[in-house]
C-alpha positions in Angstrom: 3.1 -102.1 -8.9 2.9 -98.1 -9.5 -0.1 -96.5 -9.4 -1.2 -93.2 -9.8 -4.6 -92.0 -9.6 -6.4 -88.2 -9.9 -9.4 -87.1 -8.4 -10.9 -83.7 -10.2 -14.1 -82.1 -8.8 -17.3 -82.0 -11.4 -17.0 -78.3 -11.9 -13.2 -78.6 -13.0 -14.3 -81.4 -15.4 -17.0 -78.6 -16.8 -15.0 -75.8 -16.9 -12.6 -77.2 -19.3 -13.6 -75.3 -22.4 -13.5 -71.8 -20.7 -12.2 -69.3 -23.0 -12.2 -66.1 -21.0 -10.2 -66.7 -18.1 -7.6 -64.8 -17.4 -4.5 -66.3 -14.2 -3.7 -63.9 -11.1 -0.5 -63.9 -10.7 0.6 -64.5 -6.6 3.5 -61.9 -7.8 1.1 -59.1 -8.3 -0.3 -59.5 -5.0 0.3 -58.1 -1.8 2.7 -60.5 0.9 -0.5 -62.8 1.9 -1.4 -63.3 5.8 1.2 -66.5 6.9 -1.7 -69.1 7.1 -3.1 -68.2 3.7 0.8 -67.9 2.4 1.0 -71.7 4.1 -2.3 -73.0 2.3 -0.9 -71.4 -0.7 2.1 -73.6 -0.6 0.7 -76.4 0.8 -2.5 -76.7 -1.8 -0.3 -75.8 -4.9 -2.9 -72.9 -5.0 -3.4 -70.6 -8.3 -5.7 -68.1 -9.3 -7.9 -67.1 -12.3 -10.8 -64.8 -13.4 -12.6 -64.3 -16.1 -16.4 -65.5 -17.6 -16.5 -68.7 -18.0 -19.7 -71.6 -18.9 -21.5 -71.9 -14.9 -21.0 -75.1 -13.5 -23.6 -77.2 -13.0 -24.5 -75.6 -8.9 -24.8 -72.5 -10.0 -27.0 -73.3 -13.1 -29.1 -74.9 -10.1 -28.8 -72.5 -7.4 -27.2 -69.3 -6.8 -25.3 -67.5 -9.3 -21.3 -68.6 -8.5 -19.2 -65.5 -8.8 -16.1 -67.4 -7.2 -15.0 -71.0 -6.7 -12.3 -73.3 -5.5 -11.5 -76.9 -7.9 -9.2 -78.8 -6.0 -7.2 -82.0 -7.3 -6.4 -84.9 -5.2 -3.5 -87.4 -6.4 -2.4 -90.3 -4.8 0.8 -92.7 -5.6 2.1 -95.6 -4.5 4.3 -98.7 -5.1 3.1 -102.0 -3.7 4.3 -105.8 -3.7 2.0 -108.6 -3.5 2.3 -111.9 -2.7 -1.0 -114.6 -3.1 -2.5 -117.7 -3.2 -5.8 -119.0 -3.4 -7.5 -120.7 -0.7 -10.6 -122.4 -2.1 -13.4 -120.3 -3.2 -10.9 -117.2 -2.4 -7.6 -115.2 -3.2 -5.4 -114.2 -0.4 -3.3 -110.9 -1.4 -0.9 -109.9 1.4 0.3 -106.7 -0.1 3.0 -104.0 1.2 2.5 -100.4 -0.1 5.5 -97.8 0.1 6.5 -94.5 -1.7 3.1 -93.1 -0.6 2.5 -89.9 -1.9 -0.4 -87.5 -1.7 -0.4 -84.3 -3.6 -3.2 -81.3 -3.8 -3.8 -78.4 -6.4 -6.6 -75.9 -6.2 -7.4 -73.5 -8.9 -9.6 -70.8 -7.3 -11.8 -68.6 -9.9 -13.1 -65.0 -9.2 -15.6 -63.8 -11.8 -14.1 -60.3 -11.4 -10.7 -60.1 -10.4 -11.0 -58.6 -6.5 -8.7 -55.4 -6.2 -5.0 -56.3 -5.5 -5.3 -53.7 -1.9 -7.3 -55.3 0.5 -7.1 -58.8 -1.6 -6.5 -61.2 1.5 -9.5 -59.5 3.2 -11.9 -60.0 0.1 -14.8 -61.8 1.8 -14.8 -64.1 -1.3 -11.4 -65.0 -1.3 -11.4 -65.6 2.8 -14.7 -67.9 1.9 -12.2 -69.7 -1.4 -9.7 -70.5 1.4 -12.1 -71.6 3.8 -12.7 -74.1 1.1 -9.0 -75.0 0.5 -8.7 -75.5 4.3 -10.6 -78.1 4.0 -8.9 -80.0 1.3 -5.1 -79.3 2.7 -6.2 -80.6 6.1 -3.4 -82.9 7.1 -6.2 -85.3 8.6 -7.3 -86.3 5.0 -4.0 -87.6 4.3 -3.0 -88.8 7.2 -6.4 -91.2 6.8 -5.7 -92.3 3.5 -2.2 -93.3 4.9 -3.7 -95.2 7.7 -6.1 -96.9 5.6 -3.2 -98.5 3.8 -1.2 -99.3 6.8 -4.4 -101.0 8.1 -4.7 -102.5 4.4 -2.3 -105.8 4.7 -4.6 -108.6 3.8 -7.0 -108.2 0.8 -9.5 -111.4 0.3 -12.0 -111.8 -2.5 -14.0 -114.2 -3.6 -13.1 -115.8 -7.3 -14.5 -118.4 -9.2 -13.4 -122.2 -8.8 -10.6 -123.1 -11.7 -9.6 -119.7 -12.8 -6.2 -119.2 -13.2 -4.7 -115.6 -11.2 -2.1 -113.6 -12.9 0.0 -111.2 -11.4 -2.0 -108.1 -13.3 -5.1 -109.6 -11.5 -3.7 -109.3 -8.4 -2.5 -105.6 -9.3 -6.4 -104.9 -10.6 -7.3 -106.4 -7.3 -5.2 -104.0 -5.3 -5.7 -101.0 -7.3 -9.9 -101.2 -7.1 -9.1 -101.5 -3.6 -7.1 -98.7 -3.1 -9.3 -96.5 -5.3 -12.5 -97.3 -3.0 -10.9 -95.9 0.0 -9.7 -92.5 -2.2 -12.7 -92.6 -3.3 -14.8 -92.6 0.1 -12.4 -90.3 1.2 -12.6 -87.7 -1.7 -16.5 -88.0 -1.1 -15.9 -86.7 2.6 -14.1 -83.5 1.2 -16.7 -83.2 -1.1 -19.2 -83.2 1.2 -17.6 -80.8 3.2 -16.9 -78.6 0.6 -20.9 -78.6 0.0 -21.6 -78.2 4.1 -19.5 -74.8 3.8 -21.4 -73.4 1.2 -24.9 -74.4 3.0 -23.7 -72.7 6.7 -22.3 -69.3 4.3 -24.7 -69.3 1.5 -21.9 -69.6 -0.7 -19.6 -67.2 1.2 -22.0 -64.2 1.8 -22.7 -65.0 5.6 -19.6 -65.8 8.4 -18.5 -68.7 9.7 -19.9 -69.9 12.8 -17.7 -70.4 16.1 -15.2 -73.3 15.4 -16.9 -75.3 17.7 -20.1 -75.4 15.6 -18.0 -76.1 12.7 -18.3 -80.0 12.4 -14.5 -80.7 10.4 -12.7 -78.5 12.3 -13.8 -80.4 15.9 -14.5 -84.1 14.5 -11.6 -86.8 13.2 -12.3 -87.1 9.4 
């Protein structure tokens, strides 16, 4: 089985009917600092600015006059092999071809100026953000949840006949819980960084007050 699955973040799903955004270009840009050029690479980063419909945290809180949508995308190929054992279904299933991808599409409502652009406090704040998201732990998680992920068992009612695609239904839902709990953890991160900075307007604390950069994810 191939699977492929997408993760976007609620204010990328809201945003999709702007009309007034405009990209940056990384080409117009001054050479970036070599950890923002690495996060760059690494998150498939982009820019954009323009007006745009407020997302649904700004409408609630603070007005937003920058933000970071990240994507998360997961593949894999896995084989399966089953058999029912009374009330149950025993899946032992092998995954390979894992892949894990990111994209990040961060939005300025005014463009910041091109001198002094790595040093913008917003834009230091927007990578603060996509730190988060291209930390290597969060893959390397999702990875070892699927190594750890050789036996799947589940209840199913006496008589039923199992299919192959109900085995592959069986494996994708359970595959897609653990992205999902995962994705949640970024989220919530995401959210804890804007609490501690008020959105970017106050500094980071000391890394060691700075609970994903000292604790396993």
């Amino acid at each position: 089985m191939l699977l492929a699955a997408v993760l976007f973040t609620d204010a990328q799903k809201s945003d999709a009917q702007s009309t007034e955004i405009m990209p940056i270009k990384v080409s117009s840009l001054p050479q970036p600092p070599e950890k923002i050029a690495a996060w760059i690479k690494l998150g498939n980063v982009t820019f954009e600015s323009g007006t745009r419909p407020p997302s649904r945290e700004s409408a609630d809180g603070p007005r937003i006059t920058g933000e970071t949508r990240y994507r998360l995308i997961y593949h894999f190929r896995s084989q399966s092999d089953w058999r029912v054992r009374g009330s149950q279904i025993v899946i032992r299933v092998r995954f390979k071809d894992v892949r894990w991808q990111t994209s990040h599409v961060i939005w300025f409502e005014n463009r910041p100026d091109a001198d002094g652009f790595w040093d913008n406090q917003l834009v230091r704040h927007e990578f603060d953000h996509v730190e988060i998201s291209t930390d290597p732990r969060i893959e390397k998680l999702f990875r070892s949840r699927l190594k750890d992920t050789s036996v799947i068992q589940r209840p199913i009612q006496p008589g039923i006949r199992i299919r192959e695609a109900d085995v592959d239904k069986i494996v994708e839902d359970t595959v897609r819980k653990m992205f999902d709990e995962i994705s949640e953890l970024v989220e919530i991160r995401y959210k804890e960084l804007d609490r501690i900075t008020n959105h970017g307007q106050l500094p980071l604390p000391p890394d060691n007050e700075i609970p994903w950069r000292n604790t396993a994810p």
